[in-house]
N, C-alpha and C positions, 0 to 999 in steps of 0.2 A: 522725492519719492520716484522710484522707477515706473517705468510705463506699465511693467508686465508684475506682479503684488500674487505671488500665492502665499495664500497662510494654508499651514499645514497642523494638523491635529491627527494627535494617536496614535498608530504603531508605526514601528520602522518600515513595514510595507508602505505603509501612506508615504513614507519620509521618502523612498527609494521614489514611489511613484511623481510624487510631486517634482523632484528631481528631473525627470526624464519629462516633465511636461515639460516645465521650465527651458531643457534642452531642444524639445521638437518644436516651441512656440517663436522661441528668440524673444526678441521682443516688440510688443502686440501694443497697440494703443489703448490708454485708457482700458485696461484688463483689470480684474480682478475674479480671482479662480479663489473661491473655501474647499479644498479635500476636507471632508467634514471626517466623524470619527461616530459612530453611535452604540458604542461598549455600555456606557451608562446614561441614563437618561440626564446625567450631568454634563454629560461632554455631548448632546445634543444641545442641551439648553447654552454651552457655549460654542458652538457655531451659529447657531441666533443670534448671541451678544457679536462675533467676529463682524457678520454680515450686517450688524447696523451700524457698526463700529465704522467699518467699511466705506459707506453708503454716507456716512459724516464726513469721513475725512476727503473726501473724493467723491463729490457729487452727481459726477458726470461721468463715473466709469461704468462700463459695464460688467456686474458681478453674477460670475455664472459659479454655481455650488456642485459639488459632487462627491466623491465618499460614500463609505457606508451610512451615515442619516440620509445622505439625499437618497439611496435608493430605496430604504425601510420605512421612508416618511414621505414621498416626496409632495404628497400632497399639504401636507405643512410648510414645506418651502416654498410651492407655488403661490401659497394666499400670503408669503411677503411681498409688500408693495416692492422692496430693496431688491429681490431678485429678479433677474433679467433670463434667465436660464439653467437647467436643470441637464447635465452630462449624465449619463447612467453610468454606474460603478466599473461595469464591464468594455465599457468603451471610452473610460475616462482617457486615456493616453492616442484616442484618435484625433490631430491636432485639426480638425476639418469640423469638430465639434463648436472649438471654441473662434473659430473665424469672424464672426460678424464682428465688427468696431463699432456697431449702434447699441442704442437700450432703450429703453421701452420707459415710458412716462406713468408713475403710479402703478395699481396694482393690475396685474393681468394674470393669464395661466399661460406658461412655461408651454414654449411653442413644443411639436415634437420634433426631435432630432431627425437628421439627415437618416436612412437606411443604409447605412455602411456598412458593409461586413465587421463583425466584432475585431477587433485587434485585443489579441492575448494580453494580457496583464505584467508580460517578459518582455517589451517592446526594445527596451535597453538601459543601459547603465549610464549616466552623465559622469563620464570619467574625467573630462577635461571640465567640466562646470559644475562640480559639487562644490556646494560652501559647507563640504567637511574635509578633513583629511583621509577619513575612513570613507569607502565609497560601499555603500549597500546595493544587492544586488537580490531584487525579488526572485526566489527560485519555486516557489512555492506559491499558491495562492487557493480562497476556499477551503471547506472543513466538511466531512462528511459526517461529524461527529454531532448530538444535540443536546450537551448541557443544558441543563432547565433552566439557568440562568443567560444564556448569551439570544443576543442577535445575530451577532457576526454572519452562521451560514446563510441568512437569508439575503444582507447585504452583499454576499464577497459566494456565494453558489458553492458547488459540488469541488471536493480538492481535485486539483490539477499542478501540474511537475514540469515545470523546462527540461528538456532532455539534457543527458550530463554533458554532452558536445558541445551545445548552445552556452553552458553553464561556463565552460571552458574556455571555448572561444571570449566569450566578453568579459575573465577573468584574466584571459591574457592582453585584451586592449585596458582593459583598466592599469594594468601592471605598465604596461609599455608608455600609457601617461603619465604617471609616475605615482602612483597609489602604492602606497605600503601594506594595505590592511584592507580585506573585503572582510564584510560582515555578509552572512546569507541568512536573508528573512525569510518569510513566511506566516500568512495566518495558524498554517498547524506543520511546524517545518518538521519535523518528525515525523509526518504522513509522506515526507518527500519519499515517489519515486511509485506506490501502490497503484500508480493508473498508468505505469511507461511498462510498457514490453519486459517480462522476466522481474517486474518487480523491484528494482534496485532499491537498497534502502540509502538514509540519507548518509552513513556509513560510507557504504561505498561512492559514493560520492564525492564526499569530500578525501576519500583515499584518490581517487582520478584525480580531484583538483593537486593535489600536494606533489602525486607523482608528474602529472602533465605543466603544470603551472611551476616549474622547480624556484622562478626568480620571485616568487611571491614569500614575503618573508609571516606576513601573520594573516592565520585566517580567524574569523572570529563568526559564534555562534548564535543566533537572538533567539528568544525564547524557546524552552525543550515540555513536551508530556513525559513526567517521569516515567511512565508506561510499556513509552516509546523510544525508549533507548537501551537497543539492544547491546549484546557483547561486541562488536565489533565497535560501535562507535564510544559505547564507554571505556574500551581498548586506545580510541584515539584520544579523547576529550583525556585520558589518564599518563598517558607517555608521549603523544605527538607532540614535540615541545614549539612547532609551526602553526597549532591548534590553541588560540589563547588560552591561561590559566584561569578563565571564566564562562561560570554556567548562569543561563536563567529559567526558573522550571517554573512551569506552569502549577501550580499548588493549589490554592486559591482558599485551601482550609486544611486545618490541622485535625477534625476530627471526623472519625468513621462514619458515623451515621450523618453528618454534613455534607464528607463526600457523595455520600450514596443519593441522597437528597439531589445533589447538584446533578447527578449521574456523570461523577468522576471517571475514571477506569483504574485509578494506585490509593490505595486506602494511606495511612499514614505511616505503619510501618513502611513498607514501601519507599516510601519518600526519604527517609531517615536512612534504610541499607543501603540506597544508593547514596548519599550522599555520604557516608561512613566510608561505604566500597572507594569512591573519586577518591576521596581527601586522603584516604591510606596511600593512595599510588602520586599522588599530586598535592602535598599539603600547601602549595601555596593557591590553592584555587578557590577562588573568591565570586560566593555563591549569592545570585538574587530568587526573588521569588514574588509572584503573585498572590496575596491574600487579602479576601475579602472579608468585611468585618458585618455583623449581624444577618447573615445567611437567615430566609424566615424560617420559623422554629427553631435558632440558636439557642439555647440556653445559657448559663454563668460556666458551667462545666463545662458544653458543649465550646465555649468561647477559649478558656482555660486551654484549651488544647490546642488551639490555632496561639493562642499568645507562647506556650510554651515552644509551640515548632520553631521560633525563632531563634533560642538557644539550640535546640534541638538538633537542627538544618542548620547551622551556624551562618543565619542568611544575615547579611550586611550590605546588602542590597534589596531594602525592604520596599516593596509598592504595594503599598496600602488603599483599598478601595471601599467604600461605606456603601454596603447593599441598596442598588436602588431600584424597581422594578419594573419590568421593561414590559412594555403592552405584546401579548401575543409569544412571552415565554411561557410554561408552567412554574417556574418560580413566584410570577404575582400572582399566579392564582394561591399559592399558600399561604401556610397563617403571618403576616410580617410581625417584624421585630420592631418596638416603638424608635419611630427614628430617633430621638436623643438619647437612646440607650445605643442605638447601631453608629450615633455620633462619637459618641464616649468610649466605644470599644474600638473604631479605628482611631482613637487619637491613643487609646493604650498601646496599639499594634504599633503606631508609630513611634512613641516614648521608646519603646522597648527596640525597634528596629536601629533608632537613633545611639540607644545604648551599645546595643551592638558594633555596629561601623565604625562609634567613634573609640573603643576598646582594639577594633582592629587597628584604624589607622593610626593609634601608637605604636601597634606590633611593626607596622613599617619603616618606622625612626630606626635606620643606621644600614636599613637595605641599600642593596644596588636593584635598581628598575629599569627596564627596559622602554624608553617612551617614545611613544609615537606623538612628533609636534602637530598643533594645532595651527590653522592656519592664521594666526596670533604671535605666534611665533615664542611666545609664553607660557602657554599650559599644552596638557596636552592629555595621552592615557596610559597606566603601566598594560602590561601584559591581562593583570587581573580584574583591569578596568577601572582604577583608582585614578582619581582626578590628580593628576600633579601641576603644580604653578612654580616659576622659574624665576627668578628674578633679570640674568640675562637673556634678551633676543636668540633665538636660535632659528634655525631652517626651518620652515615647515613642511611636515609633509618626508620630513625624516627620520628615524629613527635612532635615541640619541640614548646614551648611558647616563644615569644620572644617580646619586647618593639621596637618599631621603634624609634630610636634617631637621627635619620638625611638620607640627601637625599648622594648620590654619582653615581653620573653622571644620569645615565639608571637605579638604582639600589638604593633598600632601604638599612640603614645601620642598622643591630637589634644588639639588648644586652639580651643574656639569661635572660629570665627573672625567 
């Protein structure tokens, strides 16, 4: 086992971030970093399990937690005996944080951090040290927005934007490492650009990266507010063929008064005409979606409607989430849903999402795919974001034509073509 151990949990922000710690730390003795995640109170209760887990395998390192749970909780994490230190969310990437090489015997309270000046959340990109082939690049971070259901703004603060120069410049060191594909994250990346001088949207944006960046062959998008995607970038996401043929929208329910409940901003039509609008100008585009299952005061009709969105939204990219209630939203303040009912309805959303995907990925048998290899040198992703597996060794980290000749399991099976 390595000296330096970050486990990471939950969004591609985390993924990007942990990445760039990884990068500024090297490697540190006896370290262990949890980026925790706290979207649900399920993916809190697993960075608890991480951090004992931890704290077994590796009795004598020291495990400092950070992430959104450690900043929305942190008093939870300091009464574990396992943890040694507490990073704040906002200064997780200052590597002066995680310095000390001791730990602390039994339980204590989480000393206070150094007084550093905060370091932005855009610190950099591990272009030469990703253990991915696609290299993400946080552009975005924070949410001004307050779904009744989320945490997030409290963990991750007010939205904030890398300016498009910064965004450029470390798209073109990724590229010059030799990265084929930048994903650009963010907690609400569709707010990209509302707090920079003139407003730029994430549109133009990613028009600068295409035009300025010319040797970048694929760019790819993480999660979208259907809301917030105006004509110019549903103009790119529809023709830009440099723009992968993959969206993920933020949804999270299929029906109207659920949305409203959640305080959405796109009711459900909405969600349907854009994805109607894409797929007319782009039918190979291959759609996921956020939906959460027993929202409180769901009802069988009220659910019916989120199950049907999946045909609907022809999502085959389906992540499915079972309502769970987070202290200090107004969502647990409302009437809940009896959890084996809110059980039973996200395993239908996922029956149903399952039926979906695997209807697509026979429609893929006898395409030509575009893959970007993994650094396996075996699998890898098409354009639309389909898992493909290879039977010969190929390059990783290049992008390779390939024939779909059959399905296996979750996964296409390609032949060099």
């Amino acid at each position: 086992m390595s000296a330096l151990d970050i486990v990471t949990h939950g969004c591609r922000l985390n993924i990007a971030e942990s990445e760039a710690i990884r990068a500024a730390l090297g490697q540190q003795n006896d370290l262990v970093i949890v980026n925790s995640c706290a979207v649900t109170s399920e993916a809190v209760a697993t960075a608890r399990k991480a951090i004992r887990r931890a704290r077994r395998e590796r009795p004598d390192a020291r495990i400092v937690v950070t992430g959104c749970a450690a900043e929305v909780e942190p008093d939870m994490f300091r009464g574990m005996a396992e943890v040694d230190a507490i990073v704040p969310n906002a200064r997780k990437l200052d590597p002066r944080l995680y310095a000390s090489s001791q730990r602390r015997q039994g339980p204590q309270e989480t000393e206070e951090a150094p007084q550093f000046p905060e370091i932005p959340a855009f610190a950099g990109m591990t272009a030469k040290g990703s253990s991915h082939a696609r290299a993400f690049l946080p552009v975005q971070n924070g949410c001004d927005h307050r779904c009744t259901f989320c945490i997030i703004p409290f963990g991750r603060g007010a939205s904030r934007s890398l300016p498009a120069g910064a965004v450029v410049e470390q798209i073109r060191a990724a590229v010059d490492a030799g990265h084929k594909e930048i994903v650009l994250t963010g907690v609400d990346l569709t707010a990209y650009g509302a707090d920079l001088p003139g407003a730029p949207g994430l549109g133009q944006l990613v028009e600068r990266i295409l035009t300025f960046v010319p040797d970048l062959p694929r760019l790819r998008l993480s999660s979208l507010d259907p809301c917030e995607v105006d004509d110019r970038l549903e103009g790119l996401i529809g023709d830009e063929p440099r723009l992968m043929p993959h969206l993920h929208l933020s949804l999270q329910a299929g029906d109207d008064m659920i949305l409203k409940r959640m305080k959405r901003r796109h009711n459900r039509g909405d969600a349907i005409a854009l994805v109607q609008r894409l797929k007319a100008r782009r039918p190979d585009l291959g759609i996921g979606a956020d939906i959460i299952a027993g929202f409180p005061t769901e009802d069988e009709a009220m659910f019916a409607n989120s199950l049907a969105l999946i045909d609907d939204c022809d999502i085959v990219f389906a992540h499915i989430f079972p309502f769970s209630p987070r202290a200090g939203t107004p969502a647990a303040r409302m009437p809940q849903v009896n959890p084996a009912i809110v059980r039973a309805r996200a395993a239908r959303l996922r029956d149903a999402g399952a039926r979906r995907r695997a209807a697509w990925l026979q429609d893929q048998i006898g395409t030509m795919q575009s893959m970007l290899v993994e650094l396996d040198g075996r699998s890898g992703h098409a354009g639309n974001f389909a898992r493909i597996q290879v039977s010969e060794p190929m390059a990783a980290r290049t992008i390779a034509q390939v024939r779909i000749a059959a399905v296996d399991g979750d996964s296409l099976v390609g032949v060099p073509a």
